[in-house]
C-alpha positions as CSV (number, residue, x, y, z in Angstrom):
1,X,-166.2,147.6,-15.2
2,X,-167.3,149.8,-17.8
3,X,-167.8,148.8,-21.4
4,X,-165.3,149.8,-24.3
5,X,-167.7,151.0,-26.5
6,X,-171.6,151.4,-26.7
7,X,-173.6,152.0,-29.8
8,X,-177.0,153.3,-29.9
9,X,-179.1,152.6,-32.9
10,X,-179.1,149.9,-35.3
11,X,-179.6,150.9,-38.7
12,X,-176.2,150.2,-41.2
13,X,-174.5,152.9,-39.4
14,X,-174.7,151.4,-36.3
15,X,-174.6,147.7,-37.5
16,X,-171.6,148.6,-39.8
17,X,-169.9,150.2,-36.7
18,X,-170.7,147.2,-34.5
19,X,-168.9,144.5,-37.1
20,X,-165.9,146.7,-37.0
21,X,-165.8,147.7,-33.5
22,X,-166.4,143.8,-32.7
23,X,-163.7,142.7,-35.1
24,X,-161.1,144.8,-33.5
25,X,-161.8,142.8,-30.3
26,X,-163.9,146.3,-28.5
27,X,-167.0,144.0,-27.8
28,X,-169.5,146.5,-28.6
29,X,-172.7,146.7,-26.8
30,X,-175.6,147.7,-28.9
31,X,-179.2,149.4,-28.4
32,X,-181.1,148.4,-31.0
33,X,-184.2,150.6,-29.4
34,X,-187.8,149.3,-29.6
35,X,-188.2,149.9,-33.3
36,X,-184.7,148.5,-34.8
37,X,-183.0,148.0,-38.8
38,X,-184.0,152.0,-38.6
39,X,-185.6,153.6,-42.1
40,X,-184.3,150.4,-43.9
41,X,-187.2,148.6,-42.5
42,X,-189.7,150.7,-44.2
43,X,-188.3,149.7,-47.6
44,X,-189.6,147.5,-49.3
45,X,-187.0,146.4,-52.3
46,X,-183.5,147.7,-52.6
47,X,-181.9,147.3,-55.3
48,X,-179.0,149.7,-55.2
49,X,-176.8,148.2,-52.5
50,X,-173.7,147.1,-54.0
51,X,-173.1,142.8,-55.0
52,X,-177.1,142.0,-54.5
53,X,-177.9,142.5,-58.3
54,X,-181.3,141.0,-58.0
55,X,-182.1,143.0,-54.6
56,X,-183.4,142.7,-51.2
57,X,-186.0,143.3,-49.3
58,X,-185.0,146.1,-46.5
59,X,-185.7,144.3,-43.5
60,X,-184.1,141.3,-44.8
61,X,-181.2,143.5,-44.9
62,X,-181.1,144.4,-42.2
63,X,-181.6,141.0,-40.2
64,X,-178.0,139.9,-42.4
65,X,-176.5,143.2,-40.7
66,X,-178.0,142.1,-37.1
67,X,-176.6,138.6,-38.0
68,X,-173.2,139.7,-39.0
69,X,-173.1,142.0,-35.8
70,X,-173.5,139.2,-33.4
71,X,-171.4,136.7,-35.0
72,X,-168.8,138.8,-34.1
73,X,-169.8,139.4,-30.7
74,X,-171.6,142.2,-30.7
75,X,-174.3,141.8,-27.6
76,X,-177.7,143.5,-28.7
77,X,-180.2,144.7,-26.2
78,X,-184.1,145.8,-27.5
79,X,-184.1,148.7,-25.4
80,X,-184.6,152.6,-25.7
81,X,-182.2,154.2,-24.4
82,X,-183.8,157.1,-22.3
83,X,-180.9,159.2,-21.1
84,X,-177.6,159.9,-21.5
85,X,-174.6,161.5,-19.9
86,X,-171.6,162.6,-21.6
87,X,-170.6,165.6,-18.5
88,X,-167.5,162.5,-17.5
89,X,-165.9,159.4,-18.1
90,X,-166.9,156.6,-18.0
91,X,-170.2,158.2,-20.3
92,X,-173.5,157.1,-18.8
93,X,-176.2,155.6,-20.6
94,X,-179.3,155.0,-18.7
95,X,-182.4,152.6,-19.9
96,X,-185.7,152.1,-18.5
97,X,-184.8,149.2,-16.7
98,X,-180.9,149.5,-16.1
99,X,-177.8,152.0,-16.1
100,X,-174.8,151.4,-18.1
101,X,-171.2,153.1,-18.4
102,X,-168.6,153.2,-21.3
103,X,-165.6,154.8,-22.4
104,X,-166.8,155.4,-26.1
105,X,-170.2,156.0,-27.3
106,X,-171.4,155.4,-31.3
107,X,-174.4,157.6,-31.6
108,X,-176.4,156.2,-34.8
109,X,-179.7,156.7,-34.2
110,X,-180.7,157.9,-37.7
111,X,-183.5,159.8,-38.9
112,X,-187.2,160.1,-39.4
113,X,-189.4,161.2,-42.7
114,X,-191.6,163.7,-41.6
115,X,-195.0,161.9,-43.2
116,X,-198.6,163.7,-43.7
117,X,-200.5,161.9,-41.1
118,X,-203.1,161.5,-43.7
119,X,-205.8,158.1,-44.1
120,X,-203.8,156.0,-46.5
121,X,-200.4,156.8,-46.3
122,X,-199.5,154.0,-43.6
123,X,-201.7,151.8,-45.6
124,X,-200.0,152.2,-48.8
125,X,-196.4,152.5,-47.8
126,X,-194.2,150.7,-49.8
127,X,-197.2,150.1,-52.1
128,X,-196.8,153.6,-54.2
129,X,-195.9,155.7,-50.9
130,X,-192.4,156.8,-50.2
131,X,-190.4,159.3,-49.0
132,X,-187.3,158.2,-51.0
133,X,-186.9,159.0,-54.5
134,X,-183.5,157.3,-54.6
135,X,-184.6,153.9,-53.2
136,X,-188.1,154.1,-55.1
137,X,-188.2,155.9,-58.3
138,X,-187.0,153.1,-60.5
139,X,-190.2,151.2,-59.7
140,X,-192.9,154.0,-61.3
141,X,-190.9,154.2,-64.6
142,X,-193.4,155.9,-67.3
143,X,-196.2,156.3,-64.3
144,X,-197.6,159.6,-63.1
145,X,-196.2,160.6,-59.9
146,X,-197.4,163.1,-57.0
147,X,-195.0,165.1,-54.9
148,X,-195.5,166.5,-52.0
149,X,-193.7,169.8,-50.4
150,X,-192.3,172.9,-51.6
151,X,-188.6,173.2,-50.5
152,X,-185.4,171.9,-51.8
153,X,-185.9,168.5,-51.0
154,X,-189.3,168.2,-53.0
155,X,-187.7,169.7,-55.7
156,X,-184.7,167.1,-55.9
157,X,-186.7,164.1,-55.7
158,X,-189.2,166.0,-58.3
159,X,-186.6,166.6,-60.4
160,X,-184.9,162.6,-59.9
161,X,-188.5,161.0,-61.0
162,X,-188.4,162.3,-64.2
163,X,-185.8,160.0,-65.2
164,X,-188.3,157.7,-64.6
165,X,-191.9,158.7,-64.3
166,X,-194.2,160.1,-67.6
167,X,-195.7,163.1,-65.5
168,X,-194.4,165.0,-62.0
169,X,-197.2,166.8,-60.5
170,X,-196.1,169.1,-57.3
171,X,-199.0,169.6,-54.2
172,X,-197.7,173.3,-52.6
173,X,-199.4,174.1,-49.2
174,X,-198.8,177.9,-50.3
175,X,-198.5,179.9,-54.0
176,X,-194.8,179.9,-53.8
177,X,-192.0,177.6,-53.3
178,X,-189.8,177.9,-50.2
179,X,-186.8,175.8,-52.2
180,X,-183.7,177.7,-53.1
181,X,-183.7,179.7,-56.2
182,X,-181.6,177.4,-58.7
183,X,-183.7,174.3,-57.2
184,X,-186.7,176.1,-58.1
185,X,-186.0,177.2,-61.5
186,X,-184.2,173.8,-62.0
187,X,-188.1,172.2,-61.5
188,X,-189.7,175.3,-63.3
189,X,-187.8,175.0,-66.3
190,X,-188.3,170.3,-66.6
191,X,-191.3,170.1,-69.3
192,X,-192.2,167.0,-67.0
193,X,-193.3,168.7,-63.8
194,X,-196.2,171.0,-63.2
195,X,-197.5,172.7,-59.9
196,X,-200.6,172.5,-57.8
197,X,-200.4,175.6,-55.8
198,X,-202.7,176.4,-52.2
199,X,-202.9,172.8,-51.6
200,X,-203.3,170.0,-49.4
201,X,-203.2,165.8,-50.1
202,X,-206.0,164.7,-47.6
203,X,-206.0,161.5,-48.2
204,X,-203.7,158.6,-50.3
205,X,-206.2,156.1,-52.0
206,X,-205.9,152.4,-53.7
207,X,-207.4,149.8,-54.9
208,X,-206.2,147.8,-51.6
209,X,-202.7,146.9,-53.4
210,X,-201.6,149.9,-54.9
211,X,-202.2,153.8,-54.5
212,X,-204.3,155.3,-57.5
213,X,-204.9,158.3,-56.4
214,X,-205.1,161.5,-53.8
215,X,-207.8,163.7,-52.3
216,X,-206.4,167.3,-53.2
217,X,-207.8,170.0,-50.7
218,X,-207.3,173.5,-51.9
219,X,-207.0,175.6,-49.0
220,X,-207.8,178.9,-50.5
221,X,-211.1,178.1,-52.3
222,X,-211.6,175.0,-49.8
223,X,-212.9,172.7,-52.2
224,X,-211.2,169.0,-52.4
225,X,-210.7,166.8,-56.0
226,X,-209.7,163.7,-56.5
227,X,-206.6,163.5,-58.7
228,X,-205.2,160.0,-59.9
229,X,-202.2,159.3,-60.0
230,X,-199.7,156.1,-59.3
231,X,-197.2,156.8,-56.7
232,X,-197.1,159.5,-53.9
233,X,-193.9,161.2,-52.9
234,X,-193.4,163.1,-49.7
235,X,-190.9,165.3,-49.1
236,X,-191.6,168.0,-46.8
237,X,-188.0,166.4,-45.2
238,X,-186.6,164.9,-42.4
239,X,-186.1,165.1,-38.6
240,X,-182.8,163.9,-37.1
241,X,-183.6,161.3,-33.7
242,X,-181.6,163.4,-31.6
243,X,-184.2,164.6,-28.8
244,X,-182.1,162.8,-26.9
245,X,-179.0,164.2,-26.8
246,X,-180.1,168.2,-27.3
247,X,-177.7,169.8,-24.6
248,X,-175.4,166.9,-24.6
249,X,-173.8,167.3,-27.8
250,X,-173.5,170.1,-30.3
251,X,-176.4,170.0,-32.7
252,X,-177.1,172.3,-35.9
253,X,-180.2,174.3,-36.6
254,X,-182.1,171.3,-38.2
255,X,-181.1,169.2,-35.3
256,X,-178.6,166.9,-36.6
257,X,-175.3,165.9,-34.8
258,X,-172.3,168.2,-35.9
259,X,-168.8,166.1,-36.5
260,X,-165.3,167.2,-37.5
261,X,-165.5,167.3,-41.3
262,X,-164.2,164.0,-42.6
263,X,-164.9,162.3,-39.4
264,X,-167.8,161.0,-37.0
265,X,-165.7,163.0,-33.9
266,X,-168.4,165.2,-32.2
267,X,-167.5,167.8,-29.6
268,X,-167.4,165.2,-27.0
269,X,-164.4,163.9,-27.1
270,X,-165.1,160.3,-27.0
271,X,-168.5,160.3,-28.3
272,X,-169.1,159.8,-32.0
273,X,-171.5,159.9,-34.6
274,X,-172.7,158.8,-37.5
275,X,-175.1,157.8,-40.5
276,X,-178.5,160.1,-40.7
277,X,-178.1,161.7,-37.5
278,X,-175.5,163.4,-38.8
279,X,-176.0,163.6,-42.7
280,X,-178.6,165.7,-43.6
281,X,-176.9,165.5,-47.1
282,X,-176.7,162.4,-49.0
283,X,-179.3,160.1,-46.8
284,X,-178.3,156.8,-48.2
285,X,-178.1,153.8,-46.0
286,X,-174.4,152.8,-48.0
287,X,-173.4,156.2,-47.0
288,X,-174.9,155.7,-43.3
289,X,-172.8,152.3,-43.5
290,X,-169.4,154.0,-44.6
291,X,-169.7,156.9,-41.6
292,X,-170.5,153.7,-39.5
293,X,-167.1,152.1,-40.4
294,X,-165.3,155.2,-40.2
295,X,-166.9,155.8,-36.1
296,X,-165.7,152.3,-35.6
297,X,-162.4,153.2,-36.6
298,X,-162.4,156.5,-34.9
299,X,-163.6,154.9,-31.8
300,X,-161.3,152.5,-31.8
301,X,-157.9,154.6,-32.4
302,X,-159.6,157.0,-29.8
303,X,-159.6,154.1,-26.9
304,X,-155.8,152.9,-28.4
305,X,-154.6,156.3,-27.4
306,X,-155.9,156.6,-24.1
307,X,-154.6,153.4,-23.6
């Protein structure tokens, strides 16, 4: 028999949809994947989910969610799911070690921050490296932040940290900004942010607990400096997990999943989607959570009908 409903990835979206989904009696089966709790789990404090005024440690989180999910019988598997097959139903979805059908797919299988690769940056994660202003920029309130990238998402979060931070100081690969023009002029015109132009961070340092500064190398005159600072933000964006299903499902030009506005219904009918994978707009695991709900929901009056 196949299952009623199969959800892969287990960030809030896909946790969210599970407690729905196993609520309304569907008895989801989730793939958590090799890495699970998705970006949440790279987070150190958050403090802007909604009745924990004191905050929470992301992957504390996210071990509530996975608790939550299974008390309501959601069965979780740790594996990658390697393939997939949405041509007929029953949908196929294949692992490394078994194959699995299902008349409704949840595809939640976030995103990734593209990172510099650089000595540090690992090391200091969560310790004055992020690639979330949202999540992080309360915690480097009158510091001096670095930001790294030079489209519209470097300008946001450049822009955000001033609320908090004393100085913003911009690392551009090139002499110009690739951001839209009213982002750009938007960061031209804040008396707190100021541009490094032809450059490159080479390496995030720290005193072993906290960054306190980068190795700047400027690519046109090829010397590198070292410029202090606090906290390093980059944002030169983020990739949508969806190698997977390229082919399979429509996709947009930056790779993420493409769903009937005001809905998680993607050109497959039966096959939904939701949180990052599909948002390449607001990026907020309560917003990943509410899209995981609504798939639930979708999913669910979906199966009703066929019924």
């Amino acid at each position: 028999m196949p299952e009623k409903l199969i959800i892969i990835g287990s960030g809030p979206a896909g946790h969210t949809a599970a407690i729905y989904a196993a609520r309304a009696e569907l008895k989801p089966l989730m793939f958590e994947g090799s890495t699970p709790g998705g970006q949440l789990m790279l987070t150190t404090e958050v403090e802007n989910w909604p009745g924990f005024p004191n905050g929470m440690m992301g992957p504390e989180m996210m071990d509530l969610f996975k608790k939550q999910s299974e008390r309501f019988g959601t069965r979780i598997l740790s594996e990658n799911v390697t393939e997939v097959d949405f041509t007929a139903s029953p949908f196929v979805v294949k692992t490394s070690t078994a194959s699995y059908s299902s008349e409704a797919v949840i595809v939640s299988t976030g995103a990734t921050a593209m990172w510099l690769g650089v000595p540090g940056e690992k090391e200091y994660g969560g310790r004055g490296v992020s690639a979330c202003a949202t999540c992080d920029g309360f915690f480097f309130k009158n510091k001096k932040i670095v930001v790294v990238g030079g489209g519209d998402s470097a300008m946001e979060e450049s822009n955000f940290l001033t609320r908090f931070a004393e100085t913003v100081t911009v690392i551009v690969r090139k002499d110009e900004l690739k951001a839209s023009k009213i982002m750009q002029e938007r960061a031209r015109n804040n008396p707190k942010i100021s541009f490094v132009w032809n450059s490159e961070v080479k390496e995030i340092v720290g005193d072993g607990t906290r960054v306190s500064g980068v190795k700047i190398f400027n690519n046109k005159t090829n010397e590198t400096t070292d410029f202090a600072t606090d906290g390093v933000f980059v944002a030169i964006g983020h990739k949508p997990n969806t190698e997977l299903f390229a082919g399979k499902l429509e996709l947009d030009k930056a790779g993420y999943i493409v769903v009937r506005p005001g809905s998680t219904i993607t050109n497959v009918e039966g096959v939904f989607a939701a949180g990052d994978v599909a948002d390449h707009y607001y990026k907020q695991a309560i917003t990943a959570a509410g899209t995981g709900c609504m798939a639930a929901i979708d999913a669910e009056r979906w199966l009703a009908s066929k019924e």
